[in-house]
C-alpha positions as CSV (number, residue, x, y, z in Angstrom):
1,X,-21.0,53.2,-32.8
2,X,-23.0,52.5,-29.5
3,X,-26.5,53.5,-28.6
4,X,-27.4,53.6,-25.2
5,X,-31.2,53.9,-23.2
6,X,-30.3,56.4,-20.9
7,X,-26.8,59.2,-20.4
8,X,-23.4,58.2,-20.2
9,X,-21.1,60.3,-18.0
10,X,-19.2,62.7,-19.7
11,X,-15.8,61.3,-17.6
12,X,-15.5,58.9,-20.4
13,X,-14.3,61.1,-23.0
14,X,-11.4,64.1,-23.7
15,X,-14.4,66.5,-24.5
16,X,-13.0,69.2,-26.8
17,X,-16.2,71.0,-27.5
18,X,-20.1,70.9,-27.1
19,X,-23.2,72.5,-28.3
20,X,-26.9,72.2,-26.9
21,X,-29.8,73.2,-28.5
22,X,-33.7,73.4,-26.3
23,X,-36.8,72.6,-27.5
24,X,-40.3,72.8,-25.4
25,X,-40.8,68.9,-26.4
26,X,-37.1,68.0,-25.9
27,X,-33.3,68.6,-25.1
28,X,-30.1,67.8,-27.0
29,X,-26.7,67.8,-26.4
30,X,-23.5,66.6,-28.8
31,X,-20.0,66.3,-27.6
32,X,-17.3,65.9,-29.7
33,X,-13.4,64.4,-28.4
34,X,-10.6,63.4,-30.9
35,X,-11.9,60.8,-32.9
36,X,-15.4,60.7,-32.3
37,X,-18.2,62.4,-30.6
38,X,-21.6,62.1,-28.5
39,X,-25.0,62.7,-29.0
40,X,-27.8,63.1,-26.2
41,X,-31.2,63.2,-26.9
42,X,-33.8,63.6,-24.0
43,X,-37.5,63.6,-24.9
44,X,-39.6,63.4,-21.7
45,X,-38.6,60.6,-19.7
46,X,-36.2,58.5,-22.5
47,X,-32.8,59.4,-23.1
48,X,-30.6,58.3,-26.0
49,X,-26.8,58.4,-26.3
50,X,-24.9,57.9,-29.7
51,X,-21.5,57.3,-29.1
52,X,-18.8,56.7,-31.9
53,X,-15.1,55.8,-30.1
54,X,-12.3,53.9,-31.3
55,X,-12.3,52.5,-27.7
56,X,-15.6,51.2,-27.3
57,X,-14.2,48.4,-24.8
58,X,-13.7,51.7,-22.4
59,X,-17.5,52.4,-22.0
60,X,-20.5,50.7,-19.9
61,X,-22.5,47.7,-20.7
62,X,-25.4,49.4,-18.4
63,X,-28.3,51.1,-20.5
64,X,-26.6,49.5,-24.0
65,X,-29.4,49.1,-26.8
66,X,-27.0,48.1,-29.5
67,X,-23.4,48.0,-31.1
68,X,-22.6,48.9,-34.7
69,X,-19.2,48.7,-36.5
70,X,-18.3,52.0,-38.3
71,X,-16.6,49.8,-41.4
72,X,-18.4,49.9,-44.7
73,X,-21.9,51.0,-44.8
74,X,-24.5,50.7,-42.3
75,X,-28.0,51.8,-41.8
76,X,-30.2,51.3,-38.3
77,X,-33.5,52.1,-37.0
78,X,-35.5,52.2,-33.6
79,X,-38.4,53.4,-32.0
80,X,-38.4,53.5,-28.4
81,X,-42.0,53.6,-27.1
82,X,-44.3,56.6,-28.5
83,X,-41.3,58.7,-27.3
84,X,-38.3,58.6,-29.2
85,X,-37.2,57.6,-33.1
86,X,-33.9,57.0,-34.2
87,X,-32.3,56.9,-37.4
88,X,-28.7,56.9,-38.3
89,X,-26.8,55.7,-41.5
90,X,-23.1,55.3,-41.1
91,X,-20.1,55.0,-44.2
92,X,-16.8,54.6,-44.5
93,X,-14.5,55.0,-47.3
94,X,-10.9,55.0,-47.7
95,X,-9.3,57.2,-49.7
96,X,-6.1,58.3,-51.5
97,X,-3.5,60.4,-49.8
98,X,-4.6,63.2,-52.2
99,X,-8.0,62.7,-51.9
100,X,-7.7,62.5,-48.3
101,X,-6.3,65.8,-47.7
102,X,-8.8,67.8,-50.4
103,X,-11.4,66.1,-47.9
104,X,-9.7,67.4,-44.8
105,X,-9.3,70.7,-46.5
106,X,-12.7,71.1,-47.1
107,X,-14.4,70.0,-43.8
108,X,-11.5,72.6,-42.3
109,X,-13.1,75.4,-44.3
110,X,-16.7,73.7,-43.6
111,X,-16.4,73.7,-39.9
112,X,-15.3,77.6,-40.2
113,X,-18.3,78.4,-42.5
114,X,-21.0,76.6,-39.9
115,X,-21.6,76.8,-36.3
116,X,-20.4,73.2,-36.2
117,X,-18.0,71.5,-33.3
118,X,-14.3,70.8,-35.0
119,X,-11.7,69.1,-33.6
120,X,-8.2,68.5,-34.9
121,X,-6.2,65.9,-33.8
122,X,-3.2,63.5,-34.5
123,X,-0.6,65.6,-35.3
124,X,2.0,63.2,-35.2
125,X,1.5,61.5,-37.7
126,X,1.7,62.2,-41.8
127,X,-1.7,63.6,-42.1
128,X,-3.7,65.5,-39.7
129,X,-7.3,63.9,-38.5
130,X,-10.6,65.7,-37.8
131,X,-13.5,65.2,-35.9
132,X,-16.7,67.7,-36.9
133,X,-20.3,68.3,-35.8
134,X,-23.0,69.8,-37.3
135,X,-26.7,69.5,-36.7
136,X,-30.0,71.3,-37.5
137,X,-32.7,71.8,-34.9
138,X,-36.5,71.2,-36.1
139,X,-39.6,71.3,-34.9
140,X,-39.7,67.6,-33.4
141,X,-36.9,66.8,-34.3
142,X,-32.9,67.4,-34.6
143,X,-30.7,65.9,-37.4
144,X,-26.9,65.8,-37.2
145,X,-24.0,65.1,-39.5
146,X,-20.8,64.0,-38.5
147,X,-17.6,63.6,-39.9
148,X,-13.9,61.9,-38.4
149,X,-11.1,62.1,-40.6
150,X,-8.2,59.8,-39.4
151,X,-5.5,60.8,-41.2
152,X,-3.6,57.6,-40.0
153,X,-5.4,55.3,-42.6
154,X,-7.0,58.0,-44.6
155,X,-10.5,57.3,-43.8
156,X,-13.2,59.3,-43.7
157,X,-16.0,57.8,-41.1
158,X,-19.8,59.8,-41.9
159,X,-22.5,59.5,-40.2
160,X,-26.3,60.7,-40.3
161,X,-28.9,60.7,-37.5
162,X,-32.3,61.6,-37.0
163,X,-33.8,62.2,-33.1
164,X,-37.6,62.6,-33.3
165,X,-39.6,63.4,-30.0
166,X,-42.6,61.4,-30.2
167,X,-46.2,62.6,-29.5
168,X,-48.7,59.8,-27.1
169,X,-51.3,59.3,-28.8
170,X,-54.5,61.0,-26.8
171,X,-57.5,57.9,-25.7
């Protein structure tokens, strides 16, 4: 997982779907591509980018706050100025073939029950992988959920993240 102070271009990725949502106090964006996805938060003159790839080595150093690894469990917070909050928890867990595909099965049926971005992928293979987005939209801020299913080593990468548009305080 990479956050980054400011957009990335969207020529870096196989985008297979987006969603935005508008706020009066702030725009988002998330992209999803096989395997991982995007997120772009804009709160008035700060931009943040989430990015989860396998291929982080493909992306630019320019604008990069910080890196995390997507094994295990992770959990990071920032505040950029009186404008933005971030807050994102990420886990991992491998799981048995069987408990693999009940998973898949379910965040299949999920994505079809939500307005969420899904994304299948890696056919070729024994087991089929997903990518999926979901997010709510609040007042100041938006919180997303996302889930990538790689059915190559029957993991299941989660994450959770919470974009808040700050308010300046008024002298």
């Amino acid at each position: 997982m990479l956050l980054y102070r400011g957009p990335i271009h969207p020529e870096f990725f196989s985008i297979a779907g987006r969603r935005q949502a508008s706020h009066p106090d702030f725009e988002f964006e998330s992209w999803i591509f096989p395997g991982g996805h995007v997120l772009r938060f804009e709160h008035a003159t700060t931009t943040l980018c989430e990015v989860v790839t396998d291929n982080p080595h493909e992306l630019p150093d320019r604008g990069l706050v910080t890196t995390l690894p997507c094994g295990g469990e992770r959990d990071y917070e920032e505040t950029f100025g009186d404008r933005i909050t971030y807050v994102t928890s990420i886990q991992t867990e491998t799981l048995s073939e069987h408990l693999y595909l009940g998973t898949y099965q379910e965040m299949v049926d999920h994505g079809n029950d939500q307005d969420c971005l899904v994304s299948s992928w890696g056919h070729d293979g024994p087991h089929p992988s997903l990518s999926l987005v979901e997010f709510q939209r609040y007042s100041d801020q938006i919180h997303v959920q996302t889930y990538h299913l790689r059915g190559d080593a029957l993991t299941v990468l989660r994450t959770q993240s919470i974009l808040q548009a700050g308010v300046a305080e008024e002298d």
